[in-house]
C-alpha positions as CSV (number, residue, x, y, z in Angstrom):
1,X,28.5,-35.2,57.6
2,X,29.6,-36.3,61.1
3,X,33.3,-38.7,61.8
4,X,35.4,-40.4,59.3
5,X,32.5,-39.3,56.5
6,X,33.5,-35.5,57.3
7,X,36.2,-34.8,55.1
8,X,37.0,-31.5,56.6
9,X,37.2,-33.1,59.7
10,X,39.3,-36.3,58.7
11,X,41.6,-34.2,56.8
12,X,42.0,-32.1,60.3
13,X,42.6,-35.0,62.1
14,X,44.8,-36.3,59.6
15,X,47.0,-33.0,59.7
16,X,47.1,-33.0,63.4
17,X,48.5,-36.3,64.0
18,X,51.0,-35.6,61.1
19,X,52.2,-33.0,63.3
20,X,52.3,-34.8,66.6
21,X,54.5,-37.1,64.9
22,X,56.8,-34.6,63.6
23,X,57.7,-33.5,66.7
24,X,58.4,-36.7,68.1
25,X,61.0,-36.8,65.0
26,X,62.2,-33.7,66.0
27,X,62.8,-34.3,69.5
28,X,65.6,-37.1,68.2
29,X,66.3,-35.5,65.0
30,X,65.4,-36.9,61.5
31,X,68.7,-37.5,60.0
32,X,69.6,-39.9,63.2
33,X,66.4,-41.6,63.3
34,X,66.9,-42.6,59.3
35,X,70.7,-43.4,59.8
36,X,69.2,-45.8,62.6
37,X,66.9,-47.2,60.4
38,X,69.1,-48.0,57.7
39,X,71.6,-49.3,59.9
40,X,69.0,-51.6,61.5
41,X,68.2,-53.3,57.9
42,X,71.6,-53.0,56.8
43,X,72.6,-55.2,60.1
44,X,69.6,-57.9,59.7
45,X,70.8,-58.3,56.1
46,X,74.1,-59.4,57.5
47,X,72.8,-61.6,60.0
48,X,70.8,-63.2,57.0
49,X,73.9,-63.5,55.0
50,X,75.7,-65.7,57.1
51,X,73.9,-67.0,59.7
52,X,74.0,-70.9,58.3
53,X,77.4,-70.4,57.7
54,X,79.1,-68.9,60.6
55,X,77.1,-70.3,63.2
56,X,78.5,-74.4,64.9
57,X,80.9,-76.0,63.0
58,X,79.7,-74.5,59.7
59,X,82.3,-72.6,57.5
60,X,85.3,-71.1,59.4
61,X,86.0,-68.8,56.5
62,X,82.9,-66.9,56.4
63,X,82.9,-66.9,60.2
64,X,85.9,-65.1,59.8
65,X,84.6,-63.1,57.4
66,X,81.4,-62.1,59.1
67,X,82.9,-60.9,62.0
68,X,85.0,-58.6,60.1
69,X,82.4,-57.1,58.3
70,X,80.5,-57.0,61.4
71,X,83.2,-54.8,63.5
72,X,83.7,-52.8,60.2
73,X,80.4,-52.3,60.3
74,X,80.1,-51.3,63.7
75,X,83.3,-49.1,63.1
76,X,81.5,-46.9,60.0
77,X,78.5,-46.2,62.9
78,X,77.9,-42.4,63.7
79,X,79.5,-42.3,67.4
80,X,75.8,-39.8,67.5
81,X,74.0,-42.9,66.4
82,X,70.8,-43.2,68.5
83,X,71.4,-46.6,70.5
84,X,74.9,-46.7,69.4
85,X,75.4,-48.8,72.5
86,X,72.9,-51.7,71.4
87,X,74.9,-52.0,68.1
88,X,78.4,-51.8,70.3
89,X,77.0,-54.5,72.3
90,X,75.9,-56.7,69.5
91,X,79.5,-56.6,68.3
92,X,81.1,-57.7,71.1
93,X,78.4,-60.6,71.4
94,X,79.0,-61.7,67.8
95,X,83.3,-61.5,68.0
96,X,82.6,-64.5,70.6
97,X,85.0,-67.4,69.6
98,X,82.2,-69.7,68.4
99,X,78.2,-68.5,67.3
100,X,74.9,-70.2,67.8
101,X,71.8,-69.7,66.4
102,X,70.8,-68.5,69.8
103,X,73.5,-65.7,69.2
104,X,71.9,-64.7,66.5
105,X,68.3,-64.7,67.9
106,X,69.2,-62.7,70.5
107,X,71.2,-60.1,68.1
108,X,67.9,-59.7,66.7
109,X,65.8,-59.3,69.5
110,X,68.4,-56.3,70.5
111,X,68.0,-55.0,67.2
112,X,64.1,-54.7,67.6
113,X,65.3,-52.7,70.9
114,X,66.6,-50.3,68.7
115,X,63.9,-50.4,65.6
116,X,61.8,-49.4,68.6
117,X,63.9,-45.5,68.9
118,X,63.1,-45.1,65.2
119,X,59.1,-45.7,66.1
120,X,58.7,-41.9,65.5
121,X,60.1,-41.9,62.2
122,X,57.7,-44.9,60.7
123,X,54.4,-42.9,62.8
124,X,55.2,-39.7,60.8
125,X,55.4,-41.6,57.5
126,X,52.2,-43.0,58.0
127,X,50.5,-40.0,59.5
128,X,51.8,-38.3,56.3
129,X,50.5,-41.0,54.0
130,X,47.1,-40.7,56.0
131,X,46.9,-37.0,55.7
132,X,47.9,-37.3,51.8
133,X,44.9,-40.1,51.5
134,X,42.4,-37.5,53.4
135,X,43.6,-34.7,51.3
136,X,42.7,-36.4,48.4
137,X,39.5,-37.9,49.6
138,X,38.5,-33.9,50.6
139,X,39.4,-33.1,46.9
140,X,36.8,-35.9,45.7
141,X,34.4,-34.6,48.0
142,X,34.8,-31.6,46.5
143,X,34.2,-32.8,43.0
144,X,31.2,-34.8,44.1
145,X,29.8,-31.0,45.8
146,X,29.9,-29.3,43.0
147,X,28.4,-31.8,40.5
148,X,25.6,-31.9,43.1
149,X,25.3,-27.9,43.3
150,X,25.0,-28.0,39.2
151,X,22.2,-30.0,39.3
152,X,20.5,-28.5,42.5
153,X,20.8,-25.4,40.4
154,X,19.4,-26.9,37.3
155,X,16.9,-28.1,39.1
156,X,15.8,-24.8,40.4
157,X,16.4,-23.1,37.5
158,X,13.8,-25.6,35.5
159,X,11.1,-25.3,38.7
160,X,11.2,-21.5,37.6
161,X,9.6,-22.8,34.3
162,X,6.0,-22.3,33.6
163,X,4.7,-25.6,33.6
164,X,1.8,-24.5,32.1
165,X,2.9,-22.8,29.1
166,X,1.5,-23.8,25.9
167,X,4.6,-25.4,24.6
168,X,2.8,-27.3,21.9
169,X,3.3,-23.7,20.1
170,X,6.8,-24.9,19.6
171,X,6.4,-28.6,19.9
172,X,4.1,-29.4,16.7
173,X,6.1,-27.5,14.1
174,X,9.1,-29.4,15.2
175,X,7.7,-32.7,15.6
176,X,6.1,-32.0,11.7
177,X,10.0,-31.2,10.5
178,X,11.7,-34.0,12.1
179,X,8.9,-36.6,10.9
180,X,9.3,-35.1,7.7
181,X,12.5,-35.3,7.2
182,X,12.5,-38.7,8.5
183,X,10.2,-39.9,6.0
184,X,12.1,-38.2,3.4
185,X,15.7,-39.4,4.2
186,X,14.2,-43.1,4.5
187,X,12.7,-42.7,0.9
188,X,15.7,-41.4,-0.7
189,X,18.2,-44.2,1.8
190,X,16.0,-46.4,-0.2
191,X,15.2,-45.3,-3.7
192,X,18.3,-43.4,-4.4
193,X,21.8,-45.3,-5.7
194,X,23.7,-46.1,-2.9
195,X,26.9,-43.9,-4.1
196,X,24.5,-40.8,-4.3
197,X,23.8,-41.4,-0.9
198,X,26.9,-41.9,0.7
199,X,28.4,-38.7,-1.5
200,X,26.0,-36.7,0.3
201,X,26.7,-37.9,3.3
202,X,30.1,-36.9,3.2
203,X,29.4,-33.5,1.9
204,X,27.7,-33.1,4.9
205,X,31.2,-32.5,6.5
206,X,31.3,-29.1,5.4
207,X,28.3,-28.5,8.0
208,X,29.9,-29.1,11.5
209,X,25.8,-28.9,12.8
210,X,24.9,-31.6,10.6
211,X,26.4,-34.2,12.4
212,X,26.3,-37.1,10.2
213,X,29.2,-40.0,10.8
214,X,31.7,-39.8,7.3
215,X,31.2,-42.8,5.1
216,X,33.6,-45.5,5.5
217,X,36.6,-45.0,2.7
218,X,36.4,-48.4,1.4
219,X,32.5,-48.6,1.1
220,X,32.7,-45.2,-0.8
221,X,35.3,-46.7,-3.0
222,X,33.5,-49.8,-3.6
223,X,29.7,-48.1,-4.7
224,X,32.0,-45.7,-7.3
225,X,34.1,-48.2,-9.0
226,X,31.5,-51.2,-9.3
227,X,28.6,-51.2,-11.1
228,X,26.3,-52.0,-7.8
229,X,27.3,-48.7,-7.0
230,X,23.8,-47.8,-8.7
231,X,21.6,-50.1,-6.4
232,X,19.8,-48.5,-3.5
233,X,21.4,-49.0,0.2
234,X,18.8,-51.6,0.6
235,X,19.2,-53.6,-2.4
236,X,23.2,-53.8,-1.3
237,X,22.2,-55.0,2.0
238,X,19.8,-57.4,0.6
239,X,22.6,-59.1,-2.0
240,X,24.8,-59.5,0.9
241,X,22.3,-62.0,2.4
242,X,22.6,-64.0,-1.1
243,X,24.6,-66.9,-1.8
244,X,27.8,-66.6,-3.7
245,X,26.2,-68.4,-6.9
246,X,23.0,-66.8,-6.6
247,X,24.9,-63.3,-6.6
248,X,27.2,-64.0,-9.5
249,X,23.4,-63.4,-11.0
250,X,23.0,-59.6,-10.1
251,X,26.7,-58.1,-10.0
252,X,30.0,-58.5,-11.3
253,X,32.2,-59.2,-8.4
254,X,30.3,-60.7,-5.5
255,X,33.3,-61.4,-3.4
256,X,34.2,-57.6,-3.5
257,X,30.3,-56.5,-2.5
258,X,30.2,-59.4,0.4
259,X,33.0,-58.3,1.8
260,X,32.8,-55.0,1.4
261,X,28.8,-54.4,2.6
262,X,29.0,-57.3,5.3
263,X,32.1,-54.9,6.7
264,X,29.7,-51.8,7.0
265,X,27.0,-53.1,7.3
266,X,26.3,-51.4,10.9
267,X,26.9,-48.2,9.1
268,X,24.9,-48.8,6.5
269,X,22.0,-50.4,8.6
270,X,22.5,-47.2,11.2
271,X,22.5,-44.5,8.4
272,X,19.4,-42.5,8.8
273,X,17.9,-39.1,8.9
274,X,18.3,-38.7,12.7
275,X,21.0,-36.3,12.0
276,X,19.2,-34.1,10.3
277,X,16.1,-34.0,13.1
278,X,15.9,-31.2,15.6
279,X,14.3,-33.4,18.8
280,X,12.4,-32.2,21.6
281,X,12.9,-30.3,23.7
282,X,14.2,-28.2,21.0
283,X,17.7,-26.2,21.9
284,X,17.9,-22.6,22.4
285,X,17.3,-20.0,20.2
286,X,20.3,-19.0,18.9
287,X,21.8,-22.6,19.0
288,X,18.7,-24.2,17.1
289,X,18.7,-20.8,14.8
290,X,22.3,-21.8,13.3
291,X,21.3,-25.3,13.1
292,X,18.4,-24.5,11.2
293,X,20.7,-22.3,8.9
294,X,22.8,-25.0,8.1
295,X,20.0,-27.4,7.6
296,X,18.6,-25.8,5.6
297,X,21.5,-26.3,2.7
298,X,21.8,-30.0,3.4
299,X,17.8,-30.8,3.2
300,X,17.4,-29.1,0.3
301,X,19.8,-31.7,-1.7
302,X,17.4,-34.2,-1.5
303,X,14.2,-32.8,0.3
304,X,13.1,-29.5,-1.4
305,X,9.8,-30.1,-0.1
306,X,10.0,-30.6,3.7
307,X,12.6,-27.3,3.5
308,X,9.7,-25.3,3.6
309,X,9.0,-27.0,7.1
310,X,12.9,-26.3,8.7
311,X,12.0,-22.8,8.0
312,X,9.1,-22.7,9.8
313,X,10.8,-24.2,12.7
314,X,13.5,-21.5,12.9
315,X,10.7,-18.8,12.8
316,X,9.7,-20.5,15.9
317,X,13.5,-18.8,17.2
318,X,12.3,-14.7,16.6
319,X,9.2,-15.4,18.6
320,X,9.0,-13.4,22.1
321,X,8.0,-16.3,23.6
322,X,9.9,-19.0,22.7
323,X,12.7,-18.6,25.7
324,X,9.6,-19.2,27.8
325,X,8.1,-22.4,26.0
326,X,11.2,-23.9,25.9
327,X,12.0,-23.5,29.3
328,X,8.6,-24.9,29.8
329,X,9.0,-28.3,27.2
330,X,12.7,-29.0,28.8
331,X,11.2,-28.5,32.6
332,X,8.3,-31.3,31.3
333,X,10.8,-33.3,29.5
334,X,13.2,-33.6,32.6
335,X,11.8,-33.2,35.6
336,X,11.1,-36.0,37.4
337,X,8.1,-36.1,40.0
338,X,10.1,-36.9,43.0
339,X,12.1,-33.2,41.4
340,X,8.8,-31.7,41.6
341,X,7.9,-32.5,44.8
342,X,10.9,-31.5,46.5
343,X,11.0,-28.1,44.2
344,X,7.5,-27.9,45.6
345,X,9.0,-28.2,49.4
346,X,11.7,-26.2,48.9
347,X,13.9,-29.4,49.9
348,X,15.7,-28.1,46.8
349,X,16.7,-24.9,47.6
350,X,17.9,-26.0,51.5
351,X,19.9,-28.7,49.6
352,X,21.8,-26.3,47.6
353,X,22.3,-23.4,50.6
354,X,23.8,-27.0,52.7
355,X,26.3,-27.8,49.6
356,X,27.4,-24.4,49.1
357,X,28.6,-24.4,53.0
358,X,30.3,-27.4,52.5
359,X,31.8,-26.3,49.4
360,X,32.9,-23.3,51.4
361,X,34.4,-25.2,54.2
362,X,36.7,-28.0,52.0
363,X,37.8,-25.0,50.2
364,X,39.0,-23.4,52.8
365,X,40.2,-27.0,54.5
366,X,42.7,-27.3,51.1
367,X,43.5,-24.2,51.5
368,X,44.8,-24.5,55.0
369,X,45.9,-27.7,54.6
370,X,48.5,-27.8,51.3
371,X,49.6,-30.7,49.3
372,X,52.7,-32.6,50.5
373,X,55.4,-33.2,48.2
């Protein structure tokens, strides 16, 4: 990065004007400079206040008034006041017999004289907020580094992979399990009664692996005190396309079926076996191991027969090989061939040795640089 797109550099920048303008406060002292200040808005207020009244022939009684609060005002000054001479001489203009409005323009072009003393104080405010907004834009950076070093590394951890490997040693046992389990959880979604279903469903919440989505209460509640309770998940979604009258035919309350299946009826539509799949590429050993393990309960409720299969994929977990192959299947699976090509170039790899110095250098940038209260 070169300029304003170098972090490290803006936030140096940043930090040295910060400083510049510190001493410039210094030199006059920040206390005075922020009495000034206030007594520079305090002053315009005034002029505000009464200007239409205590200027001509306007209100004698708040001209009065103004110019006592003025030479109290002028009175409660620090006699150290920085251009406590401008504010002496504005007094004396304004105690004049009668005001104009050209008195009070020109009060206000000598108080602009002495906003100009407090400069200093407004530059260091802004070169702090500056060095604050580069701080935090270096922090960002450094977000943005590191998400781009984690996937430089994945990268060239997967372009270790054998590409080659015969990853079909892993890939048709699991493709047979998940299709049969598929097919299996379809059938029984659509032969079995609906409150069966649903009740093992929410068993499955003992098995944190199995990571089915918990029945809605009222749908449960619903297939176990009514009598369609029995009908498939398909049959209930196929009454709640029917007609009031024409469903008065095939259960005993409609209204409490329509408005109970047309509430879930995402869920119910959604509900299907993919929980229970392992995908490819498949996870790591020990990860797919437990799965498996846990699986292996659930299936068999409804699925003795494709068990039998889930066992064969866990084997697939003790096999010396299987680290490799899956490295293989997941390098397949995600790499991309623009990845390959620059794993192939080593673009990669110079990538990753670039982020870690810039990594290096914000980090030490926020470390020199600290946060501002």
């Amino acid at each position: 990065m070169a300029g304003d797109a170098d972090p490290v550099m803006r936030l140096e920048r940043a930090d040295a004007d910060r400083q510049d303008a510190r001493k410039r406060v210094e030199a006059v002292g920040e206390p005075a400079l922020r009495d000034l200040r206030t007594a520079c808005s305090e002053l315009r207020a005034l002029l505000a206040e009464y200007e239409n009244r205590a200027t001509g022939d306007g209100d004698f009684a708040a001209f009065i008034e103004f110019q006592d609060r003025i030479a109290h005002f002028t009175e409660s000054l620090d006699e150290d006041l920085p251009e406590r001479v401008i504010f002496e001489e504005i007094d004396d203009r304004l105690q004049q017999r009668r005001l104009t409005e050209g008195d009070f323009a020109a009060v206000r072009e000598r108080i602009d004289d002495a906003e100009t003393t407090a400069t200093p104080l407004q530059e260091w405010e802004d070169a702090s907020e500056r060095y604050k907004t580069a701080r935090l834009a270096a922090e960002e950076r450094l977000g943005a580094v590191a998400d781009r070093i984690d996937d430089c590394e994945r990268l060239v951890e997967l372009g270790r992979a054998d590409l080659d490997a015969p990853t079909e040693r892993l890939r048709g046992p699991v493709e047979d399990y998940d299709e049969a389990v598929t097919d299996a959880f379809r059938a029984f979604r659509s032969d079995a009664p609906a409150r069966e279903v649903l009740d093992f469903v929410a068993r499955t919440d003992l098995y944190p692996l199995v990571p089915f989505e918990s029945p809605p209460a009222d749908l449960v509640e619903y297939v176990h005190e009514h009598e369609a309770g029995t009908e498939s998940i398909t049959r209930l979604l196929e009454y709640a396309d029917y007609s009031r009258s024409k469903l008065d035919h095939y259960v005993d309350d409609a209204a409490a079926l329509r408005r109970t299946v047309a509430t879930n009826r995402t869920y119910l539509e959604r509900l299907d076996g993919e929980p229970l799949t392992v995908g490819w590429p498949p996870p790591a050993a020990e990860t797919l191991r437990w799965r498996c393990d846990e699986r292996i309960s659930v299936v068999d409720r409804f699925a003795s027969d494709v068990v039998a299969d889930l066992r064969a994929v866990r084997d697939l977990t003790w096999r010396d090989d299987y680290d490799r192959l899956r490295r293989s299947a997941v390098a397949r699976e995600q790499l991309t061939d623009e990845e390959r090509k620059r794993l192939k170039t080593g673009a990669v790899e110079q990538e990753l040795a670039e982020l870690r110095d810039e990594r290096e250098q914000i980090e030490a940038a926020l470390s020199t640089y600290p946060l501002l209260s």
